[in-house]
N, C-alpha and C positions, 0 to 999 in steps of 0.2 A: 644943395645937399645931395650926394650919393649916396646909395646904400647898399652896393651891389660893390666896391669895390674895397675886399678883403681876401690876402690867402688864408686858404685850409689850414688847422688847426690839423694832425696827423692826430694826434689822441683823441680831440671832438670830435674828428668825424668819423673813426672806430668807433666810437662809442654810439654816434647818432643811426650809423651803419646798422649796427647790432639791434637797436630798436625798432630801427624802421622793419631789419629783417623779420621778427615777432612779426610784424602785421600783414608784412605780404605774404607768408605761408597760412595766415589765417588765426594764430594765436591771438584770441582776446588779451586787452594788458591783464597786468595782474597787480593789485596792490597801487598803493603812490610810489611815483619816480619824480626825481626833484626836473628841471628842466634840464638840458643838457644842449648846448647852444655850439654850433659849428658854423664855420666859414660859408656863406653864400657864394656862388659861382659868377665868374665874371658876366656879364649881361651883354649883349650884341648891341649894335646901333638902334641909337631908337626910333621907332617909328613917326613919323608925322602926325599929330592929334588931327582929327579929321574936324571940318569947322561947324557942319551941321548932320544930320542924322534923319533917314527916310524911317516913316513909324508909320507901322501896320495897324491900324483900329481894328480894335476886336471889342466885340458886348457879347463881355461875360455875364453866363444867366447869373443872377446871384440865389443865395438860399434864403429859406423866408424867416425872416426873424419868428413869425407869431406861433412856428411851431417847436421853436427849443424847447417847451416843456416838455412835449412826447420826445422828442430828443433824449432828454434826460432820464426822463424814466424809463424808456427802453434800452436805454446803458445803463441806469441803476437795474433792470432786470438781468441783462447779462451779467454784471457785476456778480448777480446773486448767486446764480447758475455757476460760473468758473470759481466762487469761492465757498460753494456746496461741495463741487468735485474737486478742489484741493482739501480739503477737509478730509474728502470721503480715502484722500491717496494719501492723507496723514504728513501734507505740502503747508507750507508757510507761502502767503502771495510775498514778492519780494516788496524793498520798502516802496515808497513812494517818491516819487523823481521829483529832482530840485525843479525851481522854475528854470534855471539856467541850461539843462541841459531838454526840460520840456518844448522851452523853444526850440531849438535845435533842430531837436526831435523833430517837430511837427512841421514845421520846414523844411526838411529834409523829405519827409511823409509824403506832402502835400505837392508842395511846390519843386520837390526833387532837386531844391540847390539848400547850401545854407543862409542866415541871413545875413543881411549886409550890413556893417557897421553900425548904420544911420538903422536900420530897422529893431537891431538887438539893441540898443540904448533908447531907443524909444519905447521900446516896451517891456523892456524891462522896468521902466520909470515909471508904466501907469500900471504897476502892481499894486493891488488893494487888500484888505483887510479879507475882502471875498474871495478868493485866491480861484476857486472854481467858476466865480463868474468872468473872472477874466481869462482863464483858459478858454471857455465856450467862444468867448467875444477873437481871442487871436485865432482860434478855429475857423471860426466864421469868414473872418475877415483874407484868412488864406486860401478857403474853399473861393472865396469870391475873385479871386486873382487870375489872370492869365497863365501864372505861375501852374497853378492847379491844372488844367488844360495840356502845359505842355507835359508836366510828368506823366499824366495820363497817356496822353500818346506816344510818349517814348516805352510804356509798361506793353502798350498795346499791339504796337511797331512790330516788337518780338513776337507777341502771339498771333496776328495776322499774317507774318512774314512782310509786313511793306518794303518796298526796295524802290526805288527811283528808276525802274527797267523800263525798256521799251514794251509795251503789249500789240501783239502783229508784228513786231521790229518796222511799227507805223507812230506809235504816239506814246511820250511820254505817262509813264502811271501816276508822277506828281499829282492829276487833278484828281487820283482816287484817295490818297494819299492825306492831300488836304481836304477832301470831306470829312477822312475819320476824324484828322483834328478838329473839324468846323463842330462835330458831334460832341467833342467832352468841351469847347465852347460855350457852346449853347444848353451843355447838361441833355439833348436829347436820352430819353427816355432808353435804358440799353434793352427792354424789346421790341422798342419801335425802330433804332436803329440797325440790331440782328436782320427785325422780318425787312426792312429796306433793302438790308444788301441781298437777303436769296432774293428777292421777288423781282430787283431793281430791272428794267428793262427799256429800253431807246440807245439812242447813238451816245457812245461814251463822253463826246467831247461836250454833251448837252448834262447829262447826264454819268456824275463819273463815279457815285453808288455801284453803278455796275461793275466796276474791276475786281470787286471782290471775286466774282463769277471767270470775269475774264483772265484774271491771275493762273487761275488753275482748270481752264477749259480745254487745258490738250492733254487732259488727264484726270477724266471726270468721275471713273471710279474713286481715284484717290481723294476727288474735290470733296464728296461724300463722305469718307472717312475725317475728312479734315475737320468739315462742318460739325462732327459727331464730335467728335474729340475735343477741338476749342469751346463749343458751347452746351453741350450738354455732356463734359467730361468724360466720357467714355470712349476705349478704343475697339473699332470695329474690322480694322484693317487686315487680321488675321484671316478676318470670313470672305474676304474677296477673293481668295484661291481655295478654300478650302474650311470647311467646318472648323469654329475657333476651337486650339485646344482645352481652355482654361475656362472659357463662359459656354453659354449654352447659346450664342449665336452660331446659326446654321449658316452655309453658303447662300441659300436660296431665301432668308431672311436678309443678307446683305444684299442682295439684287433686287427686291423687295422694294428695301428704301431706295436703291438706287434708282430706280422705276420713276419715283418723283421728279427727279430731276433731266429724264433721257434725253429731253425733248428741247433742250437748251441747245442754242446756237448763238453764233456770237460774232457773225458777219452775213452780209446781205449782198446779193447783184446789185449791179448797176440798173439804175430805176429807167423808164421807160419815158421818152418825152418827145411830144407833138408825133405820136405816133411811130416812132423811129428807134430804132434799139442804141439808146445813149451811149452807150460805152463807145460807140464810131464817132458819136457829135463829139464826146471827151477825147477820142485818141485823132480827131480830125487833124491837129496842131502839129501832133506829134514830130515832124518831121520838122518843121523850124524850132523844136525845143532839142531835138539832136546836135543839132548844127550848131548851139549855144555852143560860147569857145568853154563855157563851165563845164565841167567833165559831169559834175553833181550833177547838173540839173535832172536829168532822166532819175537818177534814183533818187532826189528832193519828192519828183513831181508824183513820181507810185507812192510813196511815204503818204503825203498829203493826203493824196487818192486815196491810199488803206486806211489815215488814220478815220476820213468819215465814210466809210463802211464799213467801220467797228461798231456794230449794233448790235444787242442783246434782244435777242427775241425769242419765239418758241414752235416748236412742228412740231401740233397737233397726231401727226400720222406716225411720228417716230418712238419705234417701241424698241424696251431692251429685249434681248433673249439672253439663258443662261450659254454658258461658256459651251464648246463642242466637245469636251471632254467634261463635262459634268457627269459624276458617277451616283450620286446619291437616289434613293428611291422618291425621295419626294416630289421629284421632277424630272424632265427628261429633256437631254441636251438640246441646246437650242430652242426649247420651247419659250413661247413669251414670257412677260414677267408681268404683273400685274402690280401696281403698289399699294403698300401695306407698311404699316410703321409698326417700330420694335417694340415695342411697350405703350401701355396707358400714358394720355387720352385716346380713345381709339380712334381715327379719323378715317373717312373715304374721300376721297375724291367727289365733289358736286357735280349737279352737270351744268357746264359752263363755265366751271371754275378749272382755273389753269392749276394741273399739278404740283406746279413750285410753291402756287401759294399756300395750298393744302399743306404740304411741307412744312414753310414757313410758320402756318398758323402752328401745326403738330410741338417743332422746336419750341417757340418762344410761350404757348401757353401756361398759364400759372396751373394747369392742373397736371402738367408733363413735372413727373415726380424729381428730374435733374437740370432744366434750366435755373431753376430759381436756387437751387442746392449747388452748381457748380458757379455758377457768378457770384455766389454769398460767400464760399470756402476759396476763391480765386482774391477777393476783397479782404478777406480775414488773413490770408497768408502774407499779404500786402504789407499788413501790419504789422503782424505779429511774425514773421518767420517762418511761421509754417504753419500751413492748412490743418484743418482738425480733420481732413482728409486726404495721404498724401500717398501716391502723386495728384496731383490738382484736377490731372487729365485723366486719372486710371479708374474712373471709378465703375467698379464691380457691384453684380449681382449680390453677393454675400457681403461688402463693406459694409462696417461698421464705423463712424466716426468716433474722433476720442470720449466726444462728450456727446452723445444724441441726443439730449435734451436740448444743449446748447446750440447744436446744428439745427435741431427743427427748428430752435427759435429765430434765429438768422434768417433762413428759409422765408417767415413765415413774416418778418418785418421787412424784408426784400420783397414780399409781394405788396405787403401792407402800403409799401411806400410804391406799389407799382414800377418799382425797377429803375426807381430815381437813386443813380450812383451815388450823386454826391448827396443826398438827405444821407444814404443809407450808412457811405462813410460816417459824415458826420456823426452818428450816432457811436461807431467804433469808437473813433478820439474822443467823443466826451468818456468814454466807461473808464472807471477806476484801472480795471485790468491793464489796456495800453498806455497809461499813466503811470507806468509803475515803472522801477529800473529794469534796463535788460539784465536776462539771463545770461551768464559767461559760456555755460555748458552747450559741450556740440552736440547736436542730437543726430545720432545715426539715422539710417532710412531702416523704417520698418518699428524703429523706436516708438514709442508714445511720449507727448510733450504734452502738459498740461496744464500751459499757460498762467505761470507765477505771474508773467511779466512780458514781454517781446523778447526772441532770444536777440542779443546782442549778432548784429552781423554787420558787415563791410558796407559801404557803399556802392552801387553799383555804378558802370561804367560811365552811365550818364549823370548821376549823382555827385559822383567825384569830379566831373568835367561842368556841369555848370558851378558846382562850388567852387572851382578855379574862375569861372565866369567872371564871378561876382567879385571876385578878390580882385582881379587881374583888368577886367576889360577895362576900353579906352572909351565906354559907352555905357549910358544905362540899361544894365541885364536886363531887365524889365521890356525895354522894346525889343519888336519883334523885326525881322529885316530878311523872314524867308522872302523866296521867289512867289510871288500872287500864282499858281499855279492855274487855277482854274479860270483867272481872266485870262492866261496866255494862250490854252485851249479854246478859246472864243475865236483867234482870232484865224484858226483854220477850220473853223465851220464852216459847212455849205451847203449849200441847196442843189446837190448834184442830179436834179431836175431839169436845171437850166443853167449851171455853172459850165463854162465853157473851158476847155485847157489851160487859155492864159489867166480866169480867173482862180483855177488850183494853183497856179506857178504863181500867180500872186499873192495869194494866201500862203503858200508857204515860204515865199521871205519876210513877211509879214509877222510873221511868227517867228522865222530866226534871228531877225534883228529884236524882236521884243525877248527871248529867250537871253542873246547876249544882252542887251541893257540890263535885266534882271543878275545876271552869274555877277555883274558888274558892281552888282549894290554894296555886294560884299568886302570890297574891296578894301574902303577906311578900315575895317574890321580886323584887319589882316595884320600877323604877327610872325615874321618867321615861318612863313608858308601855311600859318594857322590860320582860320573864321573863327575871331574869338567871339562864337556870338554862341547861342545856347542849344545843347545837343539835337532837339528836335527843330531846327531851323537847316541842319546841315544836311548832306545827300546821304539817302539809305541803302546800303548801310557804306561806313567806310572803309578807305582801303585800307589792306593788312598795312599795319608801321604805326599808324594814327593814333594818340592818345586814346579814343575811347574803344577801337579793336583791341590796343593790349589789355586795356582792362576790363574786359571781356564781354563789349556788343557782340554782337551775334551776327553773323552773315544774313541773315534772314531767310536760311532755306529749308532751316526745319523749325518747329513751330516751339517757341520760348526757348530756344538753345542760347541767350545768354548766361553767362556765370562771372562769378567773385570770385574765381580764384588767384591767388596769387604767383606770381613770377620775376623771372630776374630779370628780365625785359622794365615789368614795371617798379620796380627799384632804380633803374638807371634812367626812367622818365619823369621821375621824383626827382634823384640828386642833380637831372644833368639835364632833363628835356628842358625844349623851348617856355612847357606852361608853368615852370616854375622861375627860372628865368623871367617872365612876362612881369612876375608881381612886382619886379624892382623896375620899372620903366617909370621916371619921371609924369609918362601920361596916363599911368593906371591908376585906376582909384583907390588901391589902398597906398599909393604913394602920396596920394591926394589928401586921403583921409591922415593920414600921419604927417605931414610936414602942417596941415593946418593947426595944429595944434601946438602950441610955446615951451610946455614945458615938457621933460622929460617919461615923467609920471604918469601924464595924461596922453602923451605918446607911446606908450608901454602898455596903456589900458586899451588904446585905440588897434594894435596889435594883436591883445588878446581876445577882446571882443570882435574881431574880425574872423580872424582865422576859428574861434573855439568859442565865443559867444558866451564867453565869462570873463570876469577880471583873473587875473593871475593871484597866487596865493601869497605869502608872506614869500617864502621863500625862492617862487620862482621869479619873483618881482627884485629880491635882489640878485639874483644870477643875470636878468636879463638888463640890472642897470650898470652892474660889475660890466658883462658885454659890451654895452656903449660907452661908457669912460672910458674904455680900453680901447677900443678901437675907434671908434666915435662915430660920424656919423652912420659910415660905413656898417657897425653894429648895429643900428636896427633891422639889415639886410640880412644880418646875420640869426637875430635870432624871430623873424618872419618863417625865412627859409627852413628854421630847425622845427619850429610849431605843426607846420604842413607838412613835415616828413613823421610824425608822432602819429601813434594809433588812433592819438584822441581824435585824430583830426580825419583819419581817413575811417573810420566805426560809427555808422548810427546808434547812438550810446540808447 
C-alpha cells in the first residue's frame, strides 16, 4: 500500500493553504469547519527500518498515590479562589473540556508530545462512570513517565540557557546538561537542586552540577543578575552600572549581593607531585607528542589538559570593590564590598561558612518572600498561559498579582510540598480551572487574564516536533538514544598527580572514539538528515534551518527567549519539509498503525485518533472516505497530511 503518492488538488490545497495560514500568524480557529483534505507530497526514498534499538534506563521517581487526597482538595481549594474572582469580575469559568481533548491536553502539558495511537484508544476505553477519577489516574500515570522529565527539560533548556558548548574550549557542557535532566528524572527537590548548582564545587568532569557556575564565570556580575532573575524573578541588572531607575535597588546594594559570590573560580594549577613542579613531569613528553604526523595532537592534548583543571573552587582572600567611577554618597570608589542580601530573610555570612553557601541558603529559603512566589507563577503559566504575574521574571517591589489570594496560596502549597514540582503540578491538573476549555482571546501584555480556563495557545517548538515524533518515528518515542554524557566525561578524568603526558594523550582518544561511537547511535534514527528521535535528546540548541529553530527554540543566549510565533518559513515546513513527508514512510508508525487495520472505517478512525486524538465527526468521516474511493490508497496520505496541517492539530486546545 502507498500513501504518499497523489497530485495536488489546485483548489484543496488553496483552501488547506488558507487554513493552515489562520494558524501560523496565531489566529485561534473559530467556529466548526468541515475537513478539507489536499494532496500529500511525493515522499523521498525510504529509509531502512533499523533491526534493533540502544534504550537508555531511566527510574523515574514516581508520585505517591497515598497522597491524592491533599491533591484534590488543594485543587478544590484553588478551584474556589479562581471562581470567587470570576464572580467577583462578573466572568462565566468556561465549559468543561471533553475527555477527548483532556487527553490531549494533558499530554501535551505533561509529557510535551501528543498521544500515540495505541495510548489515546486505550484510554479512552477505560473511561468510567467517575470521570474525575480517571483523570487523576491518566495524570498520574503521565507524571510517572519519562515523558514528563523530558518536557521538563526542554522548558528548562530555555531558562538556564543549556547549549551543548565547550566550557574553557576544553570540555564539552553535555555532562551539565545531562544532570539537569537526571534532576526532573528523579523529581529532585527544585531547592535542593537551585542550592546544588550555586554551591556545586570540584572538578567538572567529576562533578558536572558545577557548569551552571561555569557557564557564566567570565562574566560574573551578570552570572548574579542571572541567578536573581531565573529564581527569585526579579531583575537587578540595571544596578550594576548605576542606581535602578524603576526600583529602589541601589548600585552599592547590587555589589552587595555580588560580594557573595566574588570569590568563585573555576580553574586550578597544575598540582605538585613527588616534590617537583608537575606541569614539567606533564609537559616532559611534549616533544614526541609534536613530532605526531597528527597535526591535532598538541591541541587534543591542552584540551584534555584544560578539560581536568576545570575545577570550581573558592579564594577566601578575594574581595569585590565598587567600580572607580562610583559616584554615589553611600560609598567611595573602590572601596570593598562586604555582602548583604537585598531583601528578607536577613542572612550574614557564618564564620567558616563559605559565601556562596550563604547565598545559596538566602535564594532557596522558604522564608525569601520570591523563591517559592517565582517557581509557583513560572508552573502556573506552564499551564495556564500566563502567570498571575507577568513577566515571570519582572517581578517588582509594588507588583501586584491578578489574584493575591490565589498567588499566596500557590506559594504556600509550594512550600507545603517542599518544592516537590511534580506533587505541586499535579495538583494544578487535578483543579477544575485547567480542566476547563481554552480561552480563544489574546491577552495583551500588561492586560489582566483571570483564568475562565487556559488561554488557548500553539504548541511550542519542541511540542510540535515531538508530536511529529510520535506520528512519524521508525522507533519507539518513548526510548531514549541521547549520548550517556556524563559516562563520556569519565573517561578523560585524571589524577594529574601522577598522570604522565602519554596518559593525557591517552585519555583523550579514549574519549574521542567514545564521543564518535555515541554521535553514531543516532544514526538508525535518521531521516532525510533528521534524528527523528525526541527534542531534548538532540544538540542544544539547533542550527538556524532545523524544524524546531523555525518554530521558535531559542538560541540559548538569553534566558527563556523561545516563542510561538508564526512564519512563512513554518508553513512551507508543514506543506513541504522532510517531517511531514516522514509520516507516509512505509516504516513509520503511523503507517504501521493504519495498514494494520482491514477495513476502511477503522483506518479513518486510526487517522484521526493519531493526529487529533478523537474520532472524526459524521461529516468529516465522510469527506475523508469520499478521499480514499477517490484516490485510493494513496488517499489516506492525503487526508493524514491535511489533519497536521489544521489548527486543531498544531493548538494545545
Amino acid at each position: 500500500m502507498r500513501m504518499q503518492r497523489s497530485l495536488p488538488a489546485v483548489v484543496a490545497i488553496i483552501t488547506v493553504i488558507a487554513w493552515v495560514a489562520s494558524s501560523v500568524q496565531g489566529a485561534p480557529p473559530r467556529g466548526k469547519k468541515s475537513l478539507q483534505l489536499a494532496a500529500a507530497p511525493v515522499a523521498a526514498k525510504k529509509p531502512a527500518a533499523p533491526e534493533s534499538f540502544p534504550q537508555r534506563i531511566i527510574a523515574v521517581t514516581k508520585v505517591d498515590p497515598s497522597s491524592r487526597p491533599q491533591v484534590l482538595k488543594s485543587a478544590a481549594k484553588i478551584d474556589n479562589i479562581v471562581d470567587q474572582n470570576l464572580a467577583k469580575h462578573k466572568l462565566e469559568p468556561n465549559a468543561h473540556l471533553s475527555d477527548e481533548l483532556f487527553l490531549r491536553r494533558v499530554f501535551l502539558d505533561i509529557t510535551g508530545a501528543i498521544p500515540s495511537f495505541q495510548q489515546a484508544r486505550s484510554m479512552l476505553a477505560t473511561r468510567r462512570a467517575n470521570n474525575d477519577e480517571w483523570r487523576s489516574g491518566v495524570i498520574d500515570s503521565l507524571l510517572n513517565t519519562d515523558g514528563y522529565a523530558s518536557h521538563m527539560f526542554n522548558q528548562w533548556a530555555d531558562i538556564l540557557r543549556l547549549r551543548d558548548e565547550m566550557f574553557d574550549r576544553t570540555v564539552s557542557a553535555a555532562s551539565y546538561n545531562e544532570w539537569v535532566r537526571r534532576c526532573f528524572e528523579e523529581n529532585t527537590h527544585f531547592d535542593t537542586m537551585v542550592f546544588k548548582m550555586l554551591t556545586a564545587e570540584g572538578k567538572y568532569l567529576e562533578h558536572p552540577e558545577t557548569g551552571y557556575v561555569i557557564k557564566d564565570s567570565n562574566m560574573p556580575l551578570d552570572a548574579v543578575n542571572n541567578t536573581i532573575r531565573i529564581f527569585l524573578g526579579t531583575q537587578i541588572g540595571c544596578a550594576q552600572c548605576h542606581n535602578h531607575p524603576f526600583e529602589n535597588w541601589s548600585q552599592k546594594e547590587f555589589y552587595q549581593i555580588a560580594a557573595f559570590t566574588t570569590g568563585l573560580q573555576t580553574k586550578q594549577g597544575l598540582p605538585q607531585a613527588a616534590g617537583k613542579d608537575h606541569a614539567k613531569v606533564l609537559m616532559a613528553d611534549l616533544d614526541k607528542i609534536k613530532k605526531n604526523p597528527n597535526q591535532n595532537a598538541m591541541r587534543q592534548f591542552r584540551e584534555s589538559l584544560g578539560a581536568n583543571l576545570l575545577v570550581v573552587g573558592e579564594n577566601a582572600k578575594k574581595v569585590l570593590k565598587l567600580p572607580k567611577d562610583y559616584r554615589y554618597d553611600d560609598g567611595k570608589p573602590e572601596s570593598e564590598v562586604k555582602p548583604h542580601v537585598l531583601f528578607e530573610p536577613a542572612m550574614e555570612v557564618k564564620p567558616g561558612e563559605s559565601p556562596r553557601v550563604t547565598f545559596a541558603k538566602w535564594v532557596t529559603s522558604k522564608e525569601n518572600p520570591r523563591f517559592a512566589r517565582t517557581i509557583a507563577n513560572r508552573m502556573w503559566k506552564k499551564y495556564f498561559g500566563a502567570g498571575q504575574i507577568e513577566p515571570v521574571d519582572d517581578i517588582k517591589n509594588d507588583t501586584v498579582p491578578e489574584n493575591p489570594e490565589l498567588m499566596t496560596y500557590v506559594e504556600q502549597e509550594m512550600i507545603r510540598v517542599n518544592f516537590d514540582l511534580k506533587e505541586f503540578q499535579r495538583i494544578i491538573l487535578n483543579s477544575k480551572a485547567y480542566q476547563r476549555e481554552a480561552s480563544h482571546q489574546e491577552v495583551q501584555p500588561g492586560e489582566e487574564y483571570h483564568f475562565p480556563g487556559p488561554i488557548l495557545r500553539r504548541m511550542t517548538a519542541e511540542q510540535a516536533w515531538d508530536s511529529f515524533v510520535t506520528l512519524a518515528s521508525f522507533h519507539d518515542p518513548r526510548e531514549y538514544h541521547r549520548e550517556p554524557a556524563a559516562h563520556d566525561a569519565q573517561t578523560i578524568t585524571l589524577d594529574l598527580s601522577k598522570a604522565t603526558a602519554q596518559d593525557v594523550e591517552k585519555a583523550q582518544k579514549a574519549h574521542q572514539n567514545d564521543t564518535k561511537n555515541d554521535k553514531s547511535r543516532l544514526k538508525p534514527y535518521e531521516y532525510k538528515g533528521l534524528n527523528m528521535v525526541r527534542a531534548s535528546e538532540l544538540p542544544l540548541p539547533l542550527p538556524e534551518g532545523h524544524f524546531l529553530r523555525e518554530f521558535g527554540q531559542s538560541d540559548h543566549q538569553e534566558i527563556g527567549s523561545s516563542h510561538t510565533d508564526g512564519s512563512v518559513l513554518q508553513a512551507l515546513q508543514m506543506f513541504n519539509g522532510p517531517i511531514t513527508h516522514s509520516l507516509l514512510e512505509p516504516t513509520s508508525i503511523m503507517y504501521k498503525n493504519v495498514t494494520s487495520m482491514d477495513k476502511i472505517e477503522d483506518r479513518i478512525d486510526v487517522v484521526f485518533l493519531s493526529v487529533l486524538c478523537r474520532r472524526p465527526s459524521d461529516d468529516q468521516r465522510r469527506l475523508a472516505r469520499q478521499e480514499i474511493q477517490k484516490h485510493g490508497n494513496a488517499g489516506y496520505g492525503n487526508v493524514i497530511w491535511a489533519l497536521v496541517n489544521t489548527p486543531e492539530f498544531l493548538y494545545v486546545q
